[in-house]
Structure formats: C-alpha cells, structure tokens
C-alpha positions in Angstrom: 87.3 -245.5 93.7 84.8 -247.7 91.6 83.4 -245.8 88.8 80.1 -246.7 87.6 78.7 -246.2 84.1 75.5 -243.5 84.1 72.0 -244.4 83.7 69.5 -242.0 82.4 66.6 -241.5 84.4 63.3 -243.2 83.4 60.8 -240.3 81.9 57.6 -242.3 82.3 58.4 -242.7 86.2 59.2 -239.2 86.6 55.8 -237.9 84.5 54.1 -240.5 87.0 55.5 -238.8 90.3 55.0 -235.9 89.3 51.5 -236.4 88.0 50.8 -237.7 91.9 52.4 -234.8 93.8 50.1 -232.6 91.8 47.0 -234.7 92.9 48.4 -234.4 96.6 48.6 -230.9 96.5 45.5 -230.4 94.2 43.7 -232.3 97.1 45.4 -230.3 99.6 44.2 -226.8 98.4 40.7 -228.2 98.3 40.9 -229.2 101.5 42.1 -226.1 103.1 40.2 -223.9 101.1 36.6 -225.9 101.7 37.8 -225.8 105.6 38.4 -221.8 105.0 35.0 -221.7 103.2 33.1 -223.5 105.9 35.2 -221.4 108.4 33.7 -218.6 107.4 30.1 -219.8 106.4 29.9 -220.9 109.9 31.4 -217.7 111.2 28.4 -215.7 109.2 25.8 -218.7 110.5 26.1 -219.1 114.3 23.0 -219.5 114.8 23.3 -222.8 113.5 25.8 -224.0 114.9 28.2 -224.9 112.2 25.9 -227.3 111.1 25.6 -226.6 107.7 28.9 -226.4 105.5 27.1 -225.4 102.0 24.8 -222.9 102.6 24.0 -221.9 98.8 22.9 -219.5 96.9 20.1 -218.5 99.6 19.8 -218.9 102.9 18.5 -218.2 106.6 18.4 -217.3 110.1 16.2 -217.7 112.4 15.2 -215.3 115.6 13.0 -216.3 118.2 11.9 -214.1 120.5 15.0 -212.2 120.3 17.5 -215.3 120.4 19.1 -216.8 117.8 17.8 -220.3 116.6 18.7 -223.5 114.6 15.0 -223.7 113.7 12.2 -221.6 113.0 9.0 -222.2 115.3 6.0 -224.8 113.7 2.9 -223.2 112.6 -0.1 -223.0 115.3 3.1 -222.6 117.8 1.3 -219.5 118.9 4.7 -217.2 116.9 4.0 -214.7 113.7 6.9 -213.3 111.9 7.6 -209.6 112.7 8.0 -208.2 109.4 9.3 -205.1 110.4 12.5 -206.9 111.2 12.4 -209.4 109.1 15.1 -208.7 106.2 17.4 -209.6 103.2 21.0 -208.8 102.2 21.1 -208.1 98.3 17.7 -206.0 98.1 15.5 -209.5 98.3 12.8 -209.5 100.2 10.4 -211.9 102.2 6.8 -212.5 102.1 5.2 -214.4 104.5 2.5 -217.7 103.6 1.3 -218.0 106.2 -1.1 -221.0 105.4 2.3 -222.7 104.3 3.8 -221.6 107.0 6.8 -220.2 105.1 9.1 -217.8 103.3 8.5 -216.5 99.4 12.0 -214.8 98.6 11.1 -211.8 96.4 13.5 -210.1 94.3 16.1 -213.0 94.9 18.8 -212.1 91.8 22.6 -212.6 93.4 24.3 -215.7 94.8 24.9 -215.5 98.3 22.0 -214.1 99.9 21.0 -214.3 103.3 17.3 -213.9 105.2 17.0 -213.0 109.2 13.7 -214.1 110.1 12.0 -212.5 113.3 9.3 -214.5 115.3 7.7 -213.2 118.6 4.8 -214.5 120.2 1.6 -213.8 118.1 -0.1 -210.4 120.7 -3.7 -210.9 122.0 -5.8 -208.1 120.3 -5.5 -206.0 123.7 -2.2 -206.3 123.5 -1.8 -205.1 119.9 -3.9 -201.9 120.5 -1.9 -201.5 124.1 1.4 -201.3 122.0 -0.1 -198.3 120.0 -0.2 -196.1 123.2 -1.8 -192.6 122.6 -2.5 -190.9 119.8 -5.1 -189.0 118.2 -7.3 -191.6 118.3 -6.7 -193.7 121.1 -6.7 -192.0 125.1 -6.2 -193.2 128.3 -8.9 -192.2 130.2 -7.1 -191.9 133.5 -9.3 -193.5 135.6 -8.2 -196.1 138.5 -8.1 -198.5 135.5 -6.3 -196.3 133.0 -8.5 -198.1 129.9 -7.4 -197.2 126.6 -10.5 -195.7 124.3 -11.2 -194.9 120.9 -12.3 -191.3 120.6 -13.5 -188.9 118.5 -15.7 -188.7 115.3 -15.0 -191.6 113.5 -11.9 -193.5 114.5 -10.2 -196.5 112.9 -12.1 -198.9 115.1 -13.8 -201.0 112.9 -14.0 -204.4 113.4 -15.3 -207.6 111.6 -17.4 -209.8 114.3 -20.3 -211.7 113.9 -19.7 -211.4 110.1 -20.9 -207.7 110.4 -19.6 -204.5 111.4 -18.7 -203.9 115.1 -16.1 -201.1 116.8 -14.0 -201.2 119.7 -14.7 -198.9 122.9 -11.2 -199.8 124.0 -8.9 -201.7 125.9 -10.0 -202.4 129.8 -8.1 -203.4 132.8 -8.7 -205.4 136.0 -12.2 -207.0 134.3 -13.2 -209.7 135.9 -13.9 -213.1 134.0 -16.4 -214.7 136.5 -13.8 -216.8 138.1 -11.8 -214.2 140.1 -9.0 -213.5 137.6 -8.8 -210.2 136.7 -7.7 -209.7 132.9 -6.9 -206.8 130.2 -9.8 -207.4 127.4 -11.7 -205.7 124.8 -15.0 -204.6 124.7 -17.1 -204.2 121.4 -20.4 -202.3 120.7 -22.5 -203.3 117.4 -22.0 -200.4 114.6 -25.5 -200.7 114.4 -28.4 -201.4 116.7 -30.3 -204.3 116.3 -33.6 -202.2 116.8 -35.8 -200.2 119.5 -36.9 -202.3 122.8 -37.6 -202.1 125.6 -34.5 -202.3 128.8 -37.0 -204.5 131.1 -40.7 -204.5 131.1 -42.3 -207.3 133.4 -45.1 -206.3 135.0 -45.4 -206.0 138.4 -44.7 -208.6 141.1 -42.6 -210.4 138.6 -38.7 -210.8 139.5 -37.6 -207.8 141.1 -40.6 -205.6 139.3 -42.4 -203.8 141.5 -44.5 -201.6 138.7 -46.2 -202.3 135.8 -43.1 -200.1 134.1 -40.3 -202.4 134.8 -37.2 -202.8 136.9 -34.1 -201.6 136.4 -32.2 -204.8 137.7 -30.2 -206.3 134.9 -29.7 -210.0 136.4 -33.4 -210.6 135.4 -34.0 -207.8 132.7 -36.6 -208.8 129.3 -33.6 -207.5 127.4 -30.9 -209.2 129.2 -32.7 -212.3 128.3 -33.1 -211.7 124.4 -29.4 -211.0 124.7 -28.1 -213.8 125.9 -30.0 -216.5 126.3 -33.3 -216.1 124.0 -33.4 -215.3 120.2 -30.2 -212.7 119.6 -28.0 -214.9 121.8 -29.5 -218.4 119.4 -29.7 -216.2 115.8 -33.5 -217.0 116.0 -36.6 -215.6 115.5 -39.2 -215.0 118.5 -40.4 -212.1 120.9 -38.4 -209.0 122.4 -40.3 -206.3 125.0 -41.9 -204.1 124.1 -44.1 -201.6 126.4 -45.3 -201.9 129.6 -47.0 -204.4 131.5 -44.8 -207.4 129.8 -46.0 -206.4 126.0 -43.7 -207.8 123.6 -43.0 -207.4 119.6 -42.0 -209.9 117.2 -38.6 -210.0 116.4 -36.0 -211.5 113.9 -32.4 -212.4 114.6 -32.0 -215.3 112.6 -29.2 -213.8 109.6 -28.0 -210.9 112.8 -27.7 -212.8 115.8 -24.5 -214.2 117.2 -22.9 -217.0 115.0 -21.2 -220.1 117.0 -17.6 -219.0 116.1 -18.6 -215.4 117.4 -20.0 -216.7 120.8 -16.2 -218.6 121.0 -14.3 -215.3 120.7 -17.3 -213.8 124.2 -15.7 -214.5 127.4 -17.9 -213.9 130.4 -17.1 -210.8 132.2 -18.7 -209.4 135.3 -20.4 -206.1 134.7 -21.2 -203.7 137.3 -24.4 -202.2 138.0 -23.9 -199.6 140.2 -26.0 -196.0 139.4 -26.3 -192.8 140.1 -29.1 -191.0 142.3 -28.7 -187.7 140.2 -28.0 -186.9 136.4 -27.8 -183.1 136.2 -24.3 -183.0 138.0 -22.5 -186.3 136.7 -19.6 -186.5 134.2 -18.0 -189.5 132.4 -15.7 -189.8 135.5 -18.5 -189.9 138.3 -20.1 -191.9 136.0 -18.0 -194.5 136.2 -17.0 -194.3 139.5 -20.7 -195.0 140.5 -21.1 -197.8 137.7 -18.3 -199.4 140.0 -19.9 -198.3 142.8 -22.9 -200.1 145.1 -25.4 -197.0 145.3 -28.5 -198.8 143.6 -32.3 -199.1 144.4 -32.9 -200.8 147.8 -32.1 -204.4 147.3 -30.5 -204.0 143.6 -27.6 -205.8 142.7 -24.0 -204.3 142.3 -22.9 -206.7 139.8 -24.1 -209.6 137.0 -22.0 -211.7 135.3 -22.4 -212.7 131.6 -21.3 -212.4 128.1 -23.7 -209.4 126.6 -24.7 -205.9 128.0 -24.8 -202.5 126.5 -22.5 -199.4 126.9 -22.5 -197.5 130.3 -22.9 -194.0 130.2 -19.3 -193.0 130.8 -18.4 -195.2 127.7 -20.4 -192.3 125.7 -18.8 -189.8 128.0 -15.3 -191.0 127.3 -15.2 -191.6 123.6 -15.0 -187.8 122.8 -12.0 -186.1 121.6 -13.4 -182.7 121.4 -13.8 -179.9 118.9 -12.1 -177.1 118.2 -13.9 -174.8 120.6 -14.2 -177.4 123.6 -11.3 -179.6 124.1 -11.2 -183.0 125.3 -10.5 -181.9 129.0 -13.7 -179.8 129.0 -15.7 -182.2 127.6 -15.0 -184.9 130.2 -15.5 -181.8 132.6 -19.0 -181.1 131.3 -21.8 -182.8 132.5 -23.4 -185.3 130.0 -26.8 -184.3 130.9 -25.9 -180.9 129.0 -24.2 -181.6 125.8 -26.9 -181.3 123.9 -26.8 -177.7 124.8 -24.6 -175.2 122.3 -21.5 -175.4 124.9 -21.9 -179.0 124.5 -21.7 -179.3 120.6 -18.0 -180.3 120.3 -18.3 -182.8 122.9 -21.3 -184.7 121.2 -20.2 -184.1 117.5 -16.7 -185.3 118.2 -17.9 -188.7 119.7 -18.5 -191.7 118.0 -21.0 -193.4 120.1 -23.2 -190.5 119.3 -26.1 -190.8 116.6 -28.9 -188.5 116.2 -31.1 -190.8 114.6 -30.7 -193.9 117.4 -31.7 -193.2 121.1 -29.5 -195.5 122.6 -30.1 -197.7 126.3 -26.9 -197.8 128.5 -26.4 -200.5 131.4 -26.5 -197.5 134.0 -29.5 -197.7 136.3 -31.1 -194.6 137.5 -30.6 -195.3 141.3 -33.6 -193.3 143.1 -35.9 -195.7 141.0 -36.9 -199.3 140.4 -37.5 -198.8 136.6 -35.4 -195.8 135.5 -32.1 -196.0 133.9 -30.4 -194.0 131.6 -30.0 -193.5 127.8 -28.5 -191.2 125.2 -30.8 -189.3 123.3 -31.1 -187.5 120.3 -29.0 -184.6 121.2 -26.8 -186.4 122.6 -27.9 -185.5 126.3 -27.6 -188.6 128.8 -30.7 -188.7 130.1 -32.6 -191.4 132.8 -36.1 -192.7 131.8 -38.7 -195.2 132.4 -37.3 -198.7 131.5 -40.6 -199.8 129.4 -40.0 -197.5 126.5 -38.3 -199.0 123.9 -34.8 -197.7 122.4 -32.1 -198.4 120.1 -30.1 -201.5 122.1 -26.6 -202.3 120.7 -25.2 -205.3 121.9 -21.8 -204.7 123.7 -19.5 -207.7 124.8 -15.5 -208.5 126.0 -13.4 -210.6 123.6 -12.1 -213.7 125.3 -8.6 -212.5 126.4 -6.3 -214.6 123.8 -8.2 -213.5 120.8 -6.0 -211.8 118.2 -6.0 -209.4 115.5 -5.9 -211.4 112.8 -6.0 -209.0 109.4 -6.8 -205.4 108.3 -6.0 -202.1 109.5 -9.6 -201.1 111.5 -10.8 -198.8 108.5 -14.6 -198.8 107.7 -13.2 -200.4 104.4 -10.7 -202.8 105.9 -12.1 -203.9 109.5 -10.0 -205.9 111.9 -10.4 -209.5 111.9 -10.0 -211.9 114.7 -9.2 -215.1 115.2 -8.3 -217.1 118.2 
C-alpha cells in the first residue's frame, strides 16, 4: 500500500463554502416563509383571488351585493356603502367620501388591519321608507293597495323639495305613470299652502261649467291650470281664481313655485277623480274606494293625468293615529264629516294634515253636483262646498319612481333630501 504524505485543508476555501451554503439556505427560508406568508394572506383575502402577495399594514375587501369582489363598484354605479356592515378589525373605523368616492380609515393605530366594505344598490326613496315597515309613525292602511302613511300629530316626514319644506303622505302602490306601468311612488303635500283660491271658477258655458259657480271637473279646472301649466308650475307671477263668474286675483310665485331640478324629481301620475254622492256617512275607506271609483256628475271624468293635484279626502282621513280616548281603528271608523264633533277630537288633533287656521281643497268632487267638491275645514270636519270660494290649496305631487333619499333623518330640523 502507497502511503501518501497529508495535506492540510485550505481555510479560505472552506470559509468560502461555507459562507455559500449559508446564502442557499438563507435564501431558502425566505422563500418558504414569503410562500407561507402569502399562503396565508391569500387564505384571509379570497376575495381577491390571491392576487395580492403584500397586503400591508391596511387593507380591504370588498362586498357587492352580498358577493365577494376584487373591486369595489365606480361612483355614479347606482351602489352606496351600507355602513351598518361596513367594519374594521383592530377598533378602526370607516367613513365614507362620498364625493371621492372612497374610504377615510379612522382610528387606524396597529399593523395588520383589515376593512369589509358593503355595497348594495343605492334604494329609491319608496323603497327606503318600505324597509321601515310599521311603526308608530308609519301604517298600512289596508286598503286593496296596502299604502304605507305617515300618521299622527307631527311625524318625522319632513322633506326638503323645491328648496322648501314639504312632508310625505306615504308610500303608494299600483299608481299609474301615464303609460300603463303601474309603479310604487311617493306622494308629497306642501307644509304650507301657497294661499286661498278658488278649486275652478269659469263661468258658465265655459269647458265643462255649466254655472256661473264653477265645475268640479279637474281636467280643465282654473286651479289645475295655475298648478301645472301657468304661474306655480313656471315660478312666475300672474293671475289665480278667485270668485265666481271667472274673477281672478293677482298672484306671486316667482321665489315659491317649482324650481327646474324640482319639476325633474315629478313624474306624471294618473289621479282619479271619482266622488262621492253623500258626505254624512263616508269614512277614509269609502272615501277612497269612490276616489277610485267612476260615480261622478253626468259626463265627469274618472281620471286626469298630470304631475300636480291636491290631497283626497281619505289622505286626511288616513293620516290619524288616534288619541288616547279614540284609537286609530275608531277614527278610520268615524265618519269625517263628524270629527269636528267632541267624539271626533282625537281623530282630528292626532292628524297632521289638519290645521285650524288653513281650510284646505282636496281633489274629491262632490258627485250630485257640477261645482261642489270637498274640503277640510276648520274643525277639521270634511265638508263639500261650492267650487268658487277660495281655500287654502297645497300642491301635492308623486316623486318620479328612482328618486332617492339622499341625506337627513325627516325631522323638521333635518328634512330628507332627494336626489336622483
């Protein structure tokens, strides 16, 4: 056997291989532990996919209408964020700009955090009341329609229309838009009147007048005009009726009449014009079964279509909540004719449509005459009389069917706002 002579080992080689094999396995560790990292970020981040490996210190997902999503939906999308959802893991918070169409991160302090956003389609303003359901405030009224309403004294039912002060009667099914589509929509009433006139007052032989005291036709009423196509409807000045015989009084509308962006938000609606023969035995029900219905004077028509009218007398009839001594049930039991009477109290004190100082017209026509039709007076009895004589008129209207609630809570203070 050949022996050979020993040879130490090289240190710088060996300080070089082992210098790499720690680089290798440095790089290795890396490796796995960024694939582990992103493992798991993508475990926590489905909803995108695995798209994103570094997530940082803050970051989000995204809901749309209930499903996750890699995106959240562009602004004028039709989506709003539903902030009762909407939440953030380490006590942060989100509020919404909404004119920057995104998140501010409030109270954002640890590494780590993650937003769920919610967005659901933004709800018409019918639909936003609808989802309320009953409550103290708002009742069905259980009529083949089953309308929501606003009742009692002073409801939160305030709404900013028309930059002014208007309320909601309620959300009403099955109305008509003048096309054949039938469609849930609100209807509005003025807080305020916009002064005393008369309902129609062209003398006789003009239109369907067949006495110097009016008609009680509403397709070619004085007031229906000043409504919607004369000086209200074009926020000018010029004449309203006033008195018999055609007599008319100057009148003002150019700072309260309808505004262009408030005429956008009016869809047309048909209103029915059906009456009622009798007053002393009708109650908000039979009222509005015989506004729907087609008993009118001879030759009347059942129905007009348009953008402004007035309240119906079952409106005033159904926006009670009773008192303490007469529920709601009685009320709508009672005939309206009689609640100005002391058994009637409750029912007229407990209704918002009711104020002493302003006789107010309704659309209801007084069907065993050509120029009667029916109004609330001052204590709060619903009464017919002769069309000529001039009363408080407050415009009512339905929203187009995709306006939305835009903003506050429908306080006197903080009125809804709508927007389209």
């Amino acid at each position: 056997m050949k022996l050979e002579k020993y040879k130490q080992r090289n240190p710088k080689k060996i300080g070089i291989a082992v210098f790499t094999i720690a680089c290798v396995l440095l790089i290795a560790f890396v490796f796995i532990y960024s694939s582990f990292a992103s493992f798991q970020t993508n475990e926590t981040r489905s909803f995108i996919n695995g798209n994103v490996v570094d997530p940082g210190d803050l970051y989000f997902a995204f809901y749309v209408d209930g499903v996750i999503s890699s995106t959240m939906p562009g602004k004028g999308e039709g989506y709003v964020l539903d902030k009762e959802k909407t939440t953030c893991t380490n006590g942060a918070a989100v509020e919404w700009l909404n004119d920057e169409w995104a998140p501010k991160i409030l109270n954002f302090t640890q590494t780590r955090t993650k937003c769920t956003l919610y967005f659901i389609k933004d709800p018409t303003a019918a639909e936003t009341i609808l989802a309320k359901g009953e409550t103290e405030e708002l009742k069905f009224d259980k009529t083949e329609d089953n309308n929501l309403r606003y009742v009692g004294t002073n409801p939160n039912n305030y709404v900013r229309f028309n930059n002014e002060l208007w309320r909601i009667i309620g959300v009403f099914n099955n109305i008509d838009n003048g096309s054949g589509t039938k469609e849930t929509r609100i209807k509005l009433i003025r807080d305020e009147s916009i002064g005393n006139y008369s309902w129609d007052n062209k003398p006789s032989g003009t239109g369907s007048s067949i006495s110097e005291f009016g008609s009680n036709d509403w397709t070619d009423s004085t007031l229906k005009e000043v409504l919607n196509n004369g000086p209200y409807w074009n926020r000018a000045s010029g004449n309203c009726p006033s008195g018999k015989n055609g007599a008319t009084t100057a009148c003002d509308f150019s700072t309260n009449g309808l505004t262009e962006e408030a005429k956008t938000m009016i869809g047309d609606a048909v209103w029915n014009l059906g009456g009622s023969s009798t007053e002393n035995d009708v109650t908000a029900s039979m009222y509005y079964e015989r506004e729907r219905g087609t008993t009118v004077y001879s030759g009347r028509p059942t129905k007009w279509t348009g953008k402004i009218g007035l309240m119906y007398a079952s409106d005033f009839g159904y926006a009670t909540s009773g008192g303490s001594t007469t529920n709601r049930d009685t009320c709508l039991n009672k005939e309206l004719y009689d609640w100005g009477s002391s058994s009637g109290r409750d029912c007229k004190n407990n209704d918002w449509l009711y104020n002493s100082s302003n006789i107010q017209w309704t659309l209801t026509p007084f069907a065993s005459s050509s120029s009667y039709a029916f109004f609330v007076n001052g204590s709060g009895n619903v009464n017919d009389t002769i069309t000529f004589y001039t009363h408080g008129v407050s415009p009512a209207l339905y929203l187009n069917s995709n306006v939305k609630i835009s903003g506050g809570s429908g306080t006197e203070e903080s009125p809804y706002t709508l927007s389209l």
